[in-house]
N, C-alpha and C positions, 0 to 999 in steps of 0.2 A: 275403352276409356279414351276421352278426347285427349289432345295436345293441353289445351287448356287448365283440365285437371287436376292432369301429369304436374304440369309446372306451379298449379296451385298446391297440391300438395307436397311439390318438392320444395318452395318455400315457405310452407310451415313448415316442415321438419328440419327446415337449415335453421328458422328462427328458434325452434324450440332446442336442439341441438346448442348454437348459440348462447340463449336464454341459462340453459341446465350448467354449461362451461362456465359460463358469468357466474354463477349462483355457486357451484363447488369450489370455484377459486377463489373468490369472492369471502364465503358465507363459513363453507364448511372446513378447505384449508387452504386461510389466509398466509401466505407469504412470511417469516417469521425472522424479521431482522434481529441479528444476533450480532455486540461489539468483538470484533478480532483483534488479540496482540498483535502487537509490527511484529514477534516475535515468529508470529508462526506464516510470514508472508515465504512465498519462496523466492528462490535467490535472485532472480530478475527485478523482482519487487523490491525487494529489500535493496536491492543496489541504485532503485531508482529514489527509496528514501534517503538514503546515505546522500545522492546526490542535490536531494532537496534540502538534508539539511548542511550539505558542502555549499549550494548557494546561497543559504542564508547568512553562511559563516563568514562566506565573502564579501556581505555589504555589513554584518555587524562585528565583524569580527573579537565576537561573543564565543571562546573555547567553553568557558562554564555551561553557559547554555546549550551548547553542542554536543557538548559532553550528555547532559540528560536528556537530547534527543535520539542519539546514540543509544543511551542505555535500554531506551523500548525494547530494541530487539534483541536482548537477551542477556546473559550475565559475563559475555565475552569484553574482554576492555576494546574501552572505545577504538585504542586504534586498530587492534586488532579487524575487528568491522570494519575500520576503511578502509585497511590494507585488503580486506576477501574484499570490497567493490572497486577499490583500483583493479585486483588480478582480473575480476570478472569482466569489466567495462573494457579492460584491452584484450583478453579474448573475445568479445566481442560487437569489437569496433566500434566502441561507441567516440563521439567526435573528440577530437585532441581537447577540443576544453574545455569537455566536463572529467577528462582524465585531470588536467590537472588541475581544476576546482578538487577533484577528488585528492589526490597526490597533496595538495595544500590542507586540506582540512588531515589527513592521515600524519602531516607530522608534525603539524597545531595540536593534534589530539597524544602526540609522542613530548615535545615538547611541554604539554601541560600539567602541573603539577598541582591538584587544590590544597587550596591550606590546610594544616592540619589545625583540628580544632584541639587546644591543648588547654583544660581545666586544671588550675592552680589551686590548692586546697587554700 
C-alpha cells in the first residue's frame, strides 16, 4: 500500500470519525440544559453568591432585597447564610474586603427586621 493511500484513507476515517461525533452530539444526545437552585451550589459557590449579593448591598444599600437574594439558597435565615460565608471566606483567605463586604451585609441582615403585615378586621 503506498504512503499516499495510507494517508488518504487515514483522513477519511479521521473526517468520518469526526463527521459521526458531530452528528451523536449534535443529533442524537444534545446537551440538555437544566435551571439549578443557588440552593444546591456548593459552599465555595454559594459563598461567592452571598458575596455578589454583599456587593450589591453595598452600593444599594437595599436589606429587603438582600434579604430575597439570600433566601435562594435555602430556608436558613438570611444571616445565618452570611455568617457560613464570612467563616468560609476567612478560612479561606479570601481578601480583607470582601470579608468585610461580607461581615457588613451579615449584620444588615441581623439588624433587619421586615414589617409585619398586620390585617385589622
Amino acid at each position: 500500500m503506498s504512503r499516499t493511500l495510507r494517508l488518504l484513507l487515514f483522513s477519511i476515517s479521521l473526517l468520518v470519525g469526526l463527521g459521526l461525533g458531530l452528528f451523536y452530539g449534535w443529533v442524537v444526545r444534545p446537551v440538555e440544559y437544566v435551571d439549578t437552585a443557588p440552593s444546591s451550589l456548593r459552599s465555595d459557590y454559594r459563598t461567592d453568591y452571598v458575596l455578589m449579593v454583599a456587593e450589591a448591598f453595598s452600593f444599594s444599600r437595599d436589606a429587603a432585597q438582600a434579604r430575597v437574594h439570600l433566601a435562594a439558597l435555602g430556608p436558613k435565615p438570611p444571616d445565618d447564610i452570611a455568617a457560613e460565608a464570612v467563616t468560609f471566606a476567612v478560612q479561606h483567605n479570601f481578601p480583607s474586603s470582601d470579608i468585610v463586604r461580607l461581615e457588613q451585609l451579615r449584620r444588615a441582615m441581623q439588624e433587619f427586621a421586615p414589617e409585619a403585615e398586620i390585617d385589622i378586621p
